[in-house]
C-alpha positions in Angstrom: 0.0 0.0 0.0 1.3 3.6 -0.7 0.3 6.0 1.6 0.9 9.8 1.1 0.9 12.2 4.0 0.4 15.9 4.5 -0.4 18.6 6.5 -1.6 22.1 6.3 1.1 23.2 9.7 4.0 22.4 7.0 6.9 20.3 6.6 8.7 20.7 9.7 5.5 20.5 12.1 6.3 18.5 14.8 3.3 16.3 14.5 3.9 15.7 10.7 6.5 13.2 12.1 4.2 10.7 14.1 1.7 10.3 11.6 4.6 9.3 9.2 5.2 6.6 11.4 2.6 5.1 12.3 1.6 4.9 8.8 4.4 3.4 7.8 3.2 0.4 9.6 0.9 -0.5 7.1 3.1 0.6 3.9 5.2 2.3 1.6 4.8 6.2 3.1 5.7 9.6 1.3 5.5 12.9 3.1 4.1 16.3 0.4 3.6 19.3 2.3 3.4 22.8 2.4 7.2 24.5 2.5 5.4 26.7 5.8 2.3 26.9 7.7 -1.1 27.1 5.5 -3.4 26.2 8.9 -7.2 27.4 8.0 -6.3 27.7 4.5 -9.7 25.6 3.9 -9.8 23.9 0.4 -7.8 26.4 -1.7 -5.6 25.7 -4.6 -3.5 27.5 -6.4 -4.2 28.4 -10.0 -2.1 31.5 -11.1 1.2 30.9 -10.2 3.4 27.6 -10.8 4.3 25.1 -8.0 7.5 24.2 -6.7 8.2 20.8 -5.4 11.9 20.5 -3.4 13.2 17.6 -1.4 13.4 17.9 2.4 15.3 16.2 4.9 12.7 15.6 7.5 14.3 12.3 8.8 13.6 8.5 7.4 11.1 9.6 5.4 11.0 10.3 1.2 9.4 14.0 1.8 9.1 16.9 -0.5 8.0 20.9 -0.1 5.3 22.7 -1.7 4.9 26.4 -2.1 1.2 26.0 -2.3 -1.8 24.5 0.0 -2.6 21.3 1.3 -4.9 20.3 -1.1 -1.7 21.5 -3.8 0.5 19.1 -1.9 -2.1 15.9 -2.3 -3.0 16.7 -5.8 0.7 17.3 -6.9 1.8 14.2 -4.4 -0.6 11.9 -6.5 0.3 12.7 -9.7 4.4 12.8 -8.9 3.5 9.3 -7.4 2.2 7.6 -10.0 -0.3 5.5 -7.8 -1.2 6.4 -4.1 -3.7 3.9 -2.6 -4.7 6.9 0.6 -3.6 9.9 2.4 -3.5 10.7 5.6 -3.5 13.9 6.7 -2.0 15.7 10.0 -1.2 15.3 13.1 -2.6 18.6 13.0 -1.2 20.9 16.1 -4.5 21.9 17.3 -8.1 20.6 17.1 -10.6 20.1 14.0 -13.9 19.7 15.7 -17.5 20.8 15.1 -17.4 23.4 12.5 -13.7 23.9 12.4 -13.8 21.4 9.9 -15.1 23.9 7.2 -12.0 25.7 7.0 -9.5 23.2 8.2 -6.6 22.8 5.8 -5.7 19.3 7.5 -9.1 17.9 6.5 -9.0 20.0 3.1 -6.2 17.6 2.0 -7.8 14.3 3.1 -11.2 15.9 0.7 -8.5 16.0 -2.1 -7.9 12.8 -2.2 -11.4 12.1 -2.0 -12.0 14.0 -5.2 -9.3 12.2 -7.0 -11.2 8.9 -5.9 -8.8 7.6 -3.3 -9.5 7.1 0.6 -8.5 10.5 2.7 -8.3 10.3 6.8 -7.4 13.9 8.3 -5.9 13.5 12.0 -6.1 16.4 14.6 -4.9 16.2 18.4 -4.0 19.1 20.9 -1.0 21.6 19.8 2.4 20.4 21.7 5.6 22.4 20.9 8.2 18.9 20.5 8.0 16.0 17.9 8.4 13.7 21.1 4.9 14.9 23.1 3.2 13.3 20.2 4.8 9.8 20.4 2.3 9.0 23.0 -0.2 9.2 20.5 1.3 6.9 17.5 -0.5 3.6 19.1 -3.9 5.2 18.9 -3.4 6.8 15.4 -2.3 2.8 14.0 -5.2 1.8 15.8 -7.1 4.3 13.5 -5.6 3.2 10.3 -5.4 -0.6 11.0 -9.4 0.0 11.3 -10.4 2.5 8.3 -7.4 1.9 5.5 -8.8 0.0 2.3 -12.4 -0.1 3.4 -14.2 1.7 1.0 -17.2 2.0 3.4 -15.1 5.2 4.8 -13.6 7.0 2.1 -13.4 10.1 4.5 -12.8 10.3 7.9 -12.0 13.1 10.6 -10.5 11.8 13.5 -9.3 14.1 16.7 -7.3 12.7 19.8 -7.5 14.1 23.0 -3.6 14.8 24.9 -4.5 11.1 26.8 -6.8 8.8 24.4 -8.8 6.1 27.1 -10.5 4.5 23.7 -12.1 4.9 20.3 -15.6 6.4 19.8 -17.4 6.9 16.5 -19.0 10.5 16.5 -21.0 13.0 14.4 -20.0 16.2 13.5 -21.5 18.8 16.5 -23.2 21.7 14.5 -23.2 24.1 17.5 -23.2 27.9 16.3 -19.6 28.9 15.1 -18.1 30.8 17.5 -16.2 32.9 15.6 -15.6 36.4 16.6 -13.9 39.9 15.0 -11.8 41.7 17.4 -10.6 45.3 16.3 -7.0 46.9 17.1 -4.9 49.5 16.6 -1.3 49.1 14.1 1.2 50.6 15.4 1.3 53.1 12.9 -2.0 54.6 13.8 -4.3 52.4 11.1 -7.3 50.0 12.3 -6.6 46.5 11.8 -8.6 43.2 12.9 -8.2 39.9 14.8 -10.6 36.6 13.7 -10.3 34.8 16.8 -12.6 31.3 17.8 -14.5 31.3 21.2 -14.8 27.7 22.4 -17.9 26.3 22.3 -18.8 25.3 26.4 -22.3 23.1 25.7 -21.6 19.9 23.6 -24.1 17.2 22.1 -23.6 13.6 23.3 -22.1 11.4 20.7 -20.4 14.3 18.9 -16.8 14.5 18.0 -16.7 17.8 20.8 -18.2 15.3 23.7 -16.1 12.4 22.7 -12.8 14.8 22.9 -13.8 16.1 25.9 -14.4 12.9 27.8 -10.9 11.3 26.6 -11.8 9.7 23.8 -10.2 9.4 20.0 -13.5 11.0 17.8 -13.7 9.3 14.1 -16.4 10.6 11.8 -17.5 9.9 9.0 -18.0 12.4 6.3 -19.0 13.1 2.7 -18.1 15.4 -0.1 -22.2 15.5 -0.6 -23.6 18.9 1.2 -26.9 18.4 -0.3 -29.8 18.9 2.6 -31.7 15.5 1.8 -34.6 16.4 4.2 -34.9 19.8 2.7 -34.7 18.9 -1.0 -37.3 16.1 -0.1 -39.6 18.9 1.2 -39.1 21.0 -1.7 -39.9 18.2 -3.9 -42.9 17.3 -2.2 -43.9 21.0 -2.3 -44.3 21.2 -6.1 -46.0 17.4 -6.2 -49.2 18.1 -8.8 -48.2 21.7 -9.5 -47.5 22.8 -13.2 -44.6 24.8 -13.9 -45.0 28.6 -13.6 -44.8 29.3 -16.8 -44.7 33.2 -16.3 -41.7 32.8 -13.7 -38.7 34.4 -15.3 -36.0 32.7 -17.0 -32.3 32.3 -16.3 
């Protein structure tokens, strides 16, 4: 099996390391990631300047640089490759829970390989400051892959690990209100300038990746590249049952 990995912290993040390895457990492993930090970059790609690909002594490891996102870094890992069988994406130094997950450029690079039709699994644990603090976590990350790589039942999963994992829990995604939040300043120069900051979210839903973090436990759900709202496209449809077509309505 060859398995690429990536990040959106870039190639030197310390957690960029310990997913490496415990992938390597199950196969051939390639690192591709950004050349510095693209966190909250989202889904981007980069379309009107060229790419740059470099090789970078990161350890054991094949690994190369990118000037460009994470989602860059899958796409052009894939196609330098030849044939990558899944990525996995992370240890990301911080967090991807609830609505995070929208811009989260960890999980943006597992959706890439999704979209090129192969199996993406985006990893996310607390932010430590030394490649070591995250060896505690390896066992439970292969515990992760040993369950999801090569079924096709999860093409994309989003899994976050608490500092001290006491087990595995499959979760939902909590859909809480963002809590995003715009704080003005001052430059020192005299001009206004802004802060986006996040404001942590203190209720939590049972059985969502939040609660499962917050009571010690590794969160895995699963997701799809689908956003269509079933329930409210079935009302919709069921609104216009034995209508005809307005033909006066304008036209696009």
């Amino acid at each position: 099996m060859r398995i690429l990995v990536s990040n959106d912290d870039g190639i030197f993040s310390p957690g960029l390391l310990a997913l490496a390895r415990a992938a390597s457990e199950f196969g051939e492993v390639r690192i591709v990631a950004p050349d510095v930090e693209q966190s909250s970059m989202g889904h981007a790609i980069t379309h009107s300047r060229p790419l740059v690909c470099r090789s970078a002594d990161v350890g054991d490891f094949e690994a190369y640089r990118v000037n460009g996102t994470p989602a860059d870094c899958v796409a052009l890992g894939m196609y330098r490759w030849g044939e990558v069988d899944a990525v996995v994406s992370g240890i990301n130094l911080g967090l991807n829970l609830g609505n995070s997950t929208w811009h989260s450029g960890t999980l943006a690079a597992a959706k890439q390989a999704v979209l090129l039709n192969r199996q993406g699994i985006a990893f996310s644990a607390p932010s430590f400051d030394h490649h070591e603090s995250y060896e505690p976590l390896v066992p439970f990350v292969a515990e992760v892959l040993d369950r999801l790589l090569g079924d096709e039942g999860f093409p994309l999963v989003n899994v976050n690990l608490p500092a001290e994992p006491r087990g595995l829990r499959w979760t939902r995604q909590s859909v809480r209100h963002y809590a995003g939040a715009v704080v003005p300043g001052e430059h020192p120069a005299g001009h206004e300038h802004f802060w986006f900051v996040v404001k942590p979210v203190e209720e939590v839903e049972e059985g969502s990746d939040r609660w499962a973090v917050e009571e010690g436990y590794v969160s895995m759900t699963p997701l799809r590249l689908d956003l269509t709202d079933v329930d409210a496209l079935r009302r919709a449809r069921a609104s216009f049952e034995g209508r005809p077509p307005d033909r006066d309505a304008p036209r696009g």
